[in-house]
C-alpha positions as CSV (number, residue, x, y, z in Angstrom):
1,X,-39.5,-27.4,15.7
2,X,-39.1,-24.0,14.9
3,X,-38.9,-22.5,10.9
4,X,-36.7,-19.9,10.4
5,X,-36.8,-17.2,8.2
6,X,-35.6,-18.5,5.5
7,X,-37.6,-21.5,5.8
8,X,-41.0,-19.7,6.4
9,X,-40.0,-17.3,3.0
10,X,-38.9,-20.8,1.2
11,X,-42.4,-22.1,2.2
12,X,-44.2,-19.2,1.2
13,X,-42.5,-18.9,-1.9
14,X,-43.5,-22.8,-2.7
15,X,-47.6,-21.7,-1.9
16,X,-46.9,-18.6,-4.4
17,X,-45.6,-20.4,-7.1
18,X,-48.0,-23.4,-6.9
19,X,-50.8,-20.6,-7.1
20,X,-48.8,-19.0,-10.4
21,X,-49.0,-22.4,-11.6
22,X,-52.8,-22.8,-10.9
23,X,-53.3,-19.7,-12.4
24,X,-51.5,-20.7,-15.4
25,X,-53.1,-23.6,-16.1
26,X,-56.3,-21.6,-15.9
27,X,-54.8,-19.0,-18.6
28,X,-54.2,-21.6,-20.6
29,X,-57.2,-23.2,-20.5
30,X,-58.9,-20.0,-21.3
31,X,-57.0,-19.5,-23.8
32,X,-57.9,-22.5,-25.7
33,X,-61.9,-22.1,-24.9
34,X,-61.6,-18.6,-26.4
35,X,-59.6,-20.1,-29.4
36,X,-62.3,-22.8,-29.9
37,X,-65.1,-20.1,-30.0
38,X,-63.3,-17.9,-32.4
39,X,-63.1,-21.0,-34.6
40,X,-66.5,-21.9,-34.3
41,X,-67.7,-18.2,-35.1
42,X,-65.7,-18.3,-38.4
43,X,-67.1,-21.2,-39.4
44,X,-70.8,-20.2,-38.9
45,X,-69.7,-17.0,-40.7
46,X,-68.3,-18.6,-43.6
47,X,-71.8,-20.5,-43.4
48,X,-73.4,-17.2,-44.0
49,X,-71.8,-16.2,-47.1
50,X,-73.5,-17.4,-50.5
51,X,-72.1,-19.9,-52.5
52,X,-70.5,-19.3,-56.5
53,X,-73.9,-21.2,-57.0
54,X,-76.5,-19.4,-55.0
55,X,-74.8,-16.2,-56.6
56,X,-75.8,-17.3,-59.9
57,X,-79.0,-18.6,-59.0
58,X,-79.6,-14.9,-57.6
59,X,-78.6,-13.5,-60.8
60,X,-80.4,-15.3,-62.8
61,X,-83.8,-14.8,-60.9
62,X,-82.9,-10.5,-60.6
63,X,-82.3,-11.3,-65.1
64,X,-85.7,-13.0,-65.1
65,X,-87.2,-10.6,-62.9
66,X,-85.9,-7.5,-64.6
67,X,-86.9,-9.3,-68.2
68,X,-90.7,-9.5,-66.9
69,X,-91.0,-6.4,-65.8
70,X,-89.7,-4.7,-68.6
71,X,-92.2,-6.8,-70.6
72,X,-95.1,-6.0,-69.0
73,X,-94.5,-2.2,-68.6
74,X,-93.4,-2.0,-72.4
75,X,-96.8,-4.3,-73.5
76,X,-98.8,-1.5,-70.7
77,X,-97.1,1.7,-72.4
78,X,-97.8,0.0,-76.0
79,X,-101.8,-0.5,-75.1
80,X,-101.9,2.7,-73.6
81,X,-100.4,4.8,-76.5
82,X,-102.3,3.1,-79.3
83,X,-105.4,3.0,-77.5
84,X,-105.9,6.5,-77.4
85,X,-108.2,7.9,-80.8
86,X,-108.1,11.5,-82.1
């Protein structure tokens, strides 16, 4: 049998649009791996911000921290002025 024109454009026509189809379906899919990994990067960057409770527990350690320090240097400057005789 012997394809006309029209027939031999109809079939290539049908390959072309099964390979639009295939390519698609591979958009798609794409697609939805590269939503998944956006997903799963803004979870493990939520992960990384501190909590309302680690944030207190960090102020209260700096408030501790600064309260020592200023202790000990006022108790050092305090020795050091009054030992000192004329």
């Amino acid at each position: 049998m012997v394809n006309t024109r029209s027939q031999t454009k109809m079939a290539d026509n049908a390959d072309l649009l099964a390979l639009l189809a295939e390519m698609k379906k591979s958009m798609e899919k794409g697609q939805e791996e590269m939503k998944k990994g956006l997903e799963e990067m803004k979870k493990g960057q939520n992960s990384l911000h501190p909590t309302k409770a680690t944030k207190k527990l960090i102020a209260a350690v700096d408030s501790l921290l600064i309260y020592y320090l200023y202790k000990y240097f006022v108790r050092a400057a305090l020795k050091n002025h009054f030992s000192y005789r004329i």
